[in-house]
N, C-alpha and C positions, 0 to 999 in steps of 0.2 A: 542465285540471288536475284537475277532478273528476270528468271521468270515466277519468283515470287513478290516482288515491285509489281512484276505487269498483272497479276493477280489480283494485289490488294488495290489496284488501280494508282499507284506513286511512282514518281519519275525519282526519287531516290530517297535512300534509309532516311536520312537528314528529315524528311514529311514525316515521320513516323515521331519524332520527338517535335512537332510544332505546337505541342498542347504546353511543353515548359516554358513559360515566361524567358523573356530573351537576360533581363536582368538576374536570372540567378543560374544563367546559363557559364559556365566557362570553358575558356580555351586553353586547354591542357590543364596539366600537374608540373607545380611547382617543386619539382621533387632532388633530391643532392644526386651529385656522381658515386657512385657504386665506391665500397671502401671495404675493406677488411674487416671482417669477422673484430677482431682486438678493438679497432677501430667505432664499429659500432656499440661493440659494449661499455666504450669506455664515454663514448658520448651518452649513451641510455642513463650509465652512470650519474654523470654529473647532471642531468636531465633530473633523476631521482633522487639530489641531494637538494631541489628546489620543494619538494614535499614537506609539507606538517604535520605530525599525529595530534591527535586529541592532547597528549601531554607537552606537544609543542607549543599550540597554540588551541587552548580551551575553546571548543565552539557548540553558543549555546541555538544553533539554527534547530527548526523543527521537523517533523516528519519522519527524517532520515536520522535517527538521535544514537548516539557512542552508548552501546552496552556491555555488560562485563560478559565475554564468554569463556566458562570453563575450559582449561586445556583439552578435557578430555573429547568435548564437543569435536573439536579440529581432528584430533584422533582417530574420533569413529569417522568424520565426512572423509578423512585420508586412506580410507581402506578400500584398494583396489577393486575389490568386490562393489564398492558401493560409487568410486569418484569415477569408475571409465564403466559405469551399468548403460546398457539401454533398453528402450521399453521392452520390460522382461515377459516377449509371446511368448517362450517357451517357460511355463510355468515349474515343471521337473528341475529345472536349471535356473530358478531364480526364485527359491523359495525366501532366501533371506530378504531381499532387497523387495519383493511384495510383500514379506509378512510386516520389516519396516514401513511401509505403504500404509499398510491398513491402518496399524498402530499410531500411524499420522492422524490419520480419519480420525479416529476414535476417541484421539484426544479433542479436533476440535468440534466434535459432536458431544466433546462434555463441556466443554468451554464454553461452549455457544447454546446448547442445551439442544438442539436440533436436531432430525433421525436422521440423517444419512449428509457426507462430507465425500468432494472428490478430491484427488490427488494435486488439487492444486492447479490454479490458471497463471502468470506470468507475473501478475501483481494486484493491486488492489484496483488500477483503474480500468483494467481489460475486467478485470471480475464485475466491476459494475457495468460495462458496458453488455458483458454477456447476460446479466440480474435484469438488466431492462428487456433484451430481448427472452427473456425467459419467463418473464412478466406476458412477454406478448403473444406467447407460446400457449401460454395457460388458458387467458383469459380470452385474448382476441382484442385486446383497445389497445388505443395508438397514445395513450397520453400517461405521458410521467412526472410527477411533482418532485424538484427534487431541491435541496436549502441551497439560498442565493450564495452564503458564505461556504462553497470547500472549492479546495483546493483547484486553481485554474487547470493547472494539467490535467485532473480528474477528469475536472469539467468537461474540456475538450474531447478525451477520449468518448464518453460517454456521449454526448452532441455527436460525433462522427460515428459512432455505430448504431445509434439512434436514425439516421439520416439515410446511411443505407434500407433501413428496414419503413422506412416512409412511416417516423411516428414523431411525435415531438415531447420536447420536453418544455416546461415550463419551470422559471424560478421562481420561488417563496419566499421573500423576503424574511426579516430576522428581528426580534423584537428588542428592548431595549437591555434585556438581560443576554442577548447574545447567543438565544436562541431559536430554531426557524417557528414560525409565526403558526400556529394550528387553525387559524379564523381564515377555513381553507371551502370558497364553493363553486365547484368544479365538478363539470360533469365529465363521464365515458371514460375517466383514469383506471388506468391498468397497473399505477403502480408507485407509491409513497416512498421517500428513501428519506433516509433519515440517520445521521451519525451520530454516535456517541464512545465518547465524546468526540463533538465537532470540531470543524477547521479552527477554531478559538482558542481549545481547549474547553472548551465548557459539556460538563459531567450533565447528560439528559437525563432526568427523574421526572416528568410528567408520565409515569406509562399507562394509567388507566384513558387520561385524554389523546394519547397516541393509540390505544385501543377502540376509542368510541369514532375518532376522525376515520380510522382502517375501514370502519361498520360502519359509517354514511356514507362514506365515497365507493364501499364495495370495490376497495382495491387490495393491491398485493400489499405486504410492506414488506421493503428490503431495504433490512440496518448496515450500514456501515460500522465496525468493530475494531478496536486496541484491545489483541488480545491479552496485554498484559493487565491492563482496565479489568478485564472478564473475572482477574484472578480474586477480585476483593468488592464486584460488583454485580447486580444481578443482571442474569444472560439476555439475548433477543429474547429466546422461548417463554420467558417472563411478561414480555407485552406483546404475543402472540406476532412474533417475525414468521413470514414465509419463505425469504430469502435472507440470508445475510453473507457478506463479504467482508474483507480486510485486510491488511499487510501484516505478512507473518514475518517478522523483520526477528523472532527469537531465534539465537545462535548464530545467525548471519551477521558476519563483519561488516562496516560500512561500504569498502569497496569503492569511494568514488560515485557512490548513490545507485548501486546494483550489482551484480543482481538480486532479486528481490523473490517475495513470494504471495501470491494472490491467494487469500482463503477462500471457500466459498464451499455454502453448506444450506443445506433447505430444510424445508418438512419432508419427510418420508413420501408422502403422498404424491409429490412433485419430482419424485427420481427421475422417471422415463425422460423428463424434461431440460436436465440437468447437462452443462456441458461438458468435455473434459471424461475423464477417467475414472471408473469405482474399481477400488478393487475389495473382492469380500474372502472372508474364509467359508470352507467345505471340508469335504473326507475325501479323501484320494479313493484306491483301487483297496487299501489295506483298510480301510477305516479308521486311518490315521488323519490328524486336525493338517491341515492345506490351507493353502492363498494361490488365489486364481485374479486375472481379471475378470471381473465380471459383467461389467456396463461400460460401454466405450461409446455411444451413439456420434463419433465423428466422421466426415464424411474419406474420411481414407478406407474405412471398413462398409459404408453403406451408401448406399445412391446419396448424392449430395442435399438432394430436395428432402429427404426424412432426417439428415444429419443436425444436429441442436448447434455445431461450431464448428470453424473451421482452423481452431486450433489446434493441431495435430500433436501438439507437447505440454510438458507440465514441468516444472522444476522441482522435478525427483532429489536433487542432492542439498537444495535449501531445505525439503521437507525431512528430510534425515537431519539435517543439522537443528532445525526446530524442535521433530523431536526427541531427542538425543539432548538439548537444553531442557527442555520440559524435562525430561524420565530424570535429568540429572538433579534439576531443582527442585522437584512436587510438589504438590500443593502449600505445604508449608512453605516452601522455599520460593515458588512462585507470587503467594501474598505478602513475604517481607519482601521483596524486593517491587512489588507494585507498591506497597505503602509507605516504601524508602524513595520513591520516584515525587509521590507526592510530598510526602514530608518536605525533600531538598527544593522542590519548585515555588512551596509555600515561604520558604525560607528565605527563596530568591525575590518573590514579591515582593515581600515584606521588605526587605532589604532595599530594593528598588524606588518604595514607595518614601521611604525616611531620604533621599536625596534628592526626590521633588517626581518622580515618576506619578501618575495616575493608571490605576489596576481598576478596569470596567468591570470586567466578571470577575465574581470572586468563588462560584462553584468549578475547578478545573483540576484535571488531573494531573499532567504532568508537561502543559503544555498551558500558554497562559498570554494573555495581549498585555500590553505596558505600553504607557503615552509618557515620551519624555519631554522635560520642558523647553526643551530647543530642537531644531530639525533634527529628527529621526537619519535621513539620510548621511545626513555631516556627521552625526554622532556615531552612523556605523561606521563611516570611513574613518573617522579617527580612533576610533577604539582598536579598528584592525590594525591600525599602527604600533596600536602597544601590545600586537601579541591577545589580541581576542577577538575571535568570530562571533561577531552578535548576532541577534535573531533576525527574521526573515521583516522586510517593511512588508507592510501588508495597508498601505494607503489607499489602496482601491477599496477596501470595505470600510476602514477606519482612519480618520484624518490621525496624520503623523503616527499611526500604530504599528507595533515592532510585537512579529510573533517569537517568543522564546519557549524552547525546549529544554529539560532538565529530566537529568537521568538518576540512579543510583552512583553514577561516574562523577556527577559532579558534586565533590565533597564539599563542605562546610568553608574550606580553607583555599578548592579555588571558586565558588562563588564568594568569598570575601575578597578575593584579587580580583575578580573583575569587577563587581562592584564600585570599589577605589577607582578602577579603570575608568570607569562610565564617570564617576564623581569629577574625576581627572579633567577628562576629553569636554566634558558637561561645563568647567569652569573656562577652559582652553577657549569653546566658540562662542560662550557670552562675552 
C-alpha cells in the first residue's frame, strides 16, 4: 500500500477520495447489532406490512404506470432456463433463450417499423443517452435539439453522456398546445429528438413538418416511443425516424420503479453503429434454422476506441417478460388495451374538469396535465390521506400542473373514488 501512495505521489488513501465534497461525506454506518435469522425476518416482515398495492391505495402517478400482466407471463420469466441465463457465448447451449432474443427484436422492429432492434439497453434514458452518441457516430456534429418539456431524469442522463463526448444539447421550448416548437434555426445539429407522445401526454401528429425540419437541419431524428401508443398509432418509420428508443415497461411489474427496459432500434443502414447486442438467426452445421449473436461492437470483445458503448449488459429477462406479453396479447389484443388506456384517461379528464379542474391539452394518450383550483401540492398531500396517490406536480413546466397517468387498471369505479376524493380534499383546503 505504500509503495503504491509513494507512486501516485499521496501521503495517504484518505487524498484519494478529496474530489467528494466534505458535506456528503460520512463517518460510518449506522447499522443494528447482529440478530437471528427469526429475528430478521420478522422485522422485514413488519417492514413489508407498511407497503401499498395499486388496490391498496390507487395511484394515478405517470411513467411508471400499474399494468395488467397475464399469469402466464410470470410463468414463462420463472423458468430456470430463462431467470438464472447469461449472455448465452455458447450458442449450442442457448438456443432457446437467443431464439427468445431475436423474437424480442422482431417484435419491436414491427412496432416501430425500423430494420434492425438490439437486445435492449437498461431503460429509456441510457438509450437516449446512447441515440445521442450514435447520432455522433454517424454524422460527426456536436449538437442535439431535444423538447424543453421530458422527463428531468431523462434529462439528466442524457446532458451527462452528452458531456463526456464534448457535444451539447440544446432545449426547444414547447408551444401553447404542449408541443415542442418546430420554428427551429440551427446550425451543425447532429440530431432532433422528439417524443410521442411527450412528457404531457400529448399524441405528436405533425409528421410531414417533423419530416421537412429533419431535411433543413440535415440531422438524425431520434423518437422517443410508448410502445403501447405504437399499437393503434402510426410507427417512427412513418416520419422517417433514424433512431428510436423507449420504455418497454410491457409485462414488467412495477417493482418500486425497476427494473426497467430500454428499447432501441434504428434503420438498417446505421447497424454497425448501434450499441448493445444483435442477435440474428442462421443454419447451423445441419442446415437447420439457428440464433447466434451476431453484432456485439462492445468494448469487452473489441479495442475500446472501435467499441459503440460501454455497456457490457442488457435486460435479457425484461425482454422475455415483454415478449411473452406481446405473443400472449397480439395485435388484437394489444390495440384493446391501448384504446382502453385512453378511453379511462379521457374519462378521468373529463371527470376532473366538471369539479373545477382545467385540462390544457386535449390530444393525449394515456397520460394527461390537469390544473386544479387550489394548490396542486396541498391537494396531493391530502388526497394521499384518503388513500390515493395522485399525479406527479410538474410546476417547473406548468404553474400548479399535476401529471396523471391512467392505465386499463384503472376501472370506471375507481377513477370515480378518486375523483370524489379530489372533490373531498378540493373543498377540505378552500
Amino acid at each position: 500500500m505504500e509503495e503504491m501512495l509513494k507512486f501516485l505521489g499521496l501521503k495517504s488513501i484518505d487524498e484519494l477520495f478529496d474530489c467528494i465534497p466534505e458535506e456528503i461525506k460520512i463517518d460510518g454506518l449506522n447499522l443494528h447489532e447482529p440478530k437471528e435469522e427469526m429475528e430478521v425476518e420478522m422485522e422485514i416482515r413488519n417492514i413489508l406490512e407498511k407497503n401499498k398495492t395499486f388496490f391498496d391505495m390507487p395511484s394515478f402517478l405517470p411513467i411508471i404506470k400499474p399494468h395488467y400482466i397475464p399469469a402466464v407471463v410470470e410463468e414463462i420469466v420463472s423458468r430456470s432456463e430463462f431467470y438464472t441465463s447469461y449472455t448465452p457465448y455458447q450458442a449450442e447451449a442457448s438456443q432457446g433463450i437467443l431464439q427468445a432474443m431475436f423474437e424480442y427484436q422482431s417484435i419491436i422492429c414491427e412496432l416501430t417499423g425500423m430494420g434492425v432492434a438490439n437486445v435492449s439497453m437498461y431503460d429509456s434514458a441510457t438509450a437516449l443517452g446512447e441515440a445521442i452518441l450514435m447520432a455522433n457516430r454517424i454524422n460527426g456534429k456536436k449538437k442535439v435539439l431535444i423538447p424543453k418539456n421530458i422527463y428531468w431524469g431523462k434529462k439528466s442522463v442524457a446532458i451527462n453522456y452528452a458531456k463526456g463526448a464534448e457535444m451539447e444539447i440544446k432545449e426547444i421550448d414547447y408551444r401553447e398546445d404542449g408541443r415542442m416548437s418546430l420554428d427551429i434555426n440551427e446550425k451543425d445539429v447532429s440530431a432532433i429528438y422528439v417524443e410521442n407522445p411527450n412528457f404531457f401526454g400529448v399524441i405528436e401528429n405533425r409528421y410531414n413538418e417533423i419530416k421537412k425540419l429533419k431535411e433543413e437541419l440535415d440531422a438524425l431524428l431520434i423518437v422517443g416511443i410508448d410502445p403501447l401508443h405504437l399499437a393503434i398509432f402510426n410507427p417512427p418509420s412513418y416520419y422517417d425516424a433514424d433512431i428510436v428508443i423507449g420504455e418497454g415497461y410491457l409485462g414488467i411489474p412495477l417493482n418500486f420503479g425497476g427494473p426497467l427496459l430500454g428499447i432501441f432500434a434504428s434503420k438498417k443502414e446505421y447497424v454497425r453503429q448501434m450499441p448493445g447486442k444483435i442477435v440474428g438467426a442462421t443454419l447451423d452445421a445441419n442446415g437447420k434454422r439457428a440464433f447466434c449473436m451476431t453484432l456485439q461492437t462492445r468494448e469487452q470483445h473489441i479495442r475500446r476506441g472501435k467499441a459503440t458503448s460501454n455497456i457490457c449488459s442488457n435486460q435479457a429477462l425484461c425482454c422475455i417478460a415483454f415478449v411473452a406479453y406481446v405473443a400472449v396479447l397480439g395485435r388484437n389484443g394489444l390495440r384493446k388495451i391501448a384504446i382502453e388506456n385512453m378511453k379511462n384517461a379521457r374519462y378521468m379528464a373529463k371527470k376532473l374538469e366538471k369539479i373545477g379542474f382545467k385540462i390544457p391539452y386535449k390530444e393525449f394518450f394515456n397520460e394527461f396535465v390537469a390544473i386544479p383550483p387550489v394548490n396542486a401540492k396541498e391537494l396531493n398531500n391530502k388526497i394521499l390521506e384518503k388513500g390515493i396517490h395522485g399525479g406527479l406536480l410538474i410546476d417547473e413546466y406548468i404553474k400548479n400542473g399535476i401529471l396523471f397517468g391512467v392505465t386499463e387498471m384503472h376501472t370506471k369505479e375507481i377513477i370515480d373514488f378518486a375523483v370524489d376524493k379530489f372533490e373531498e380534499a378540493m373543498e377540505e383546503i378552500k
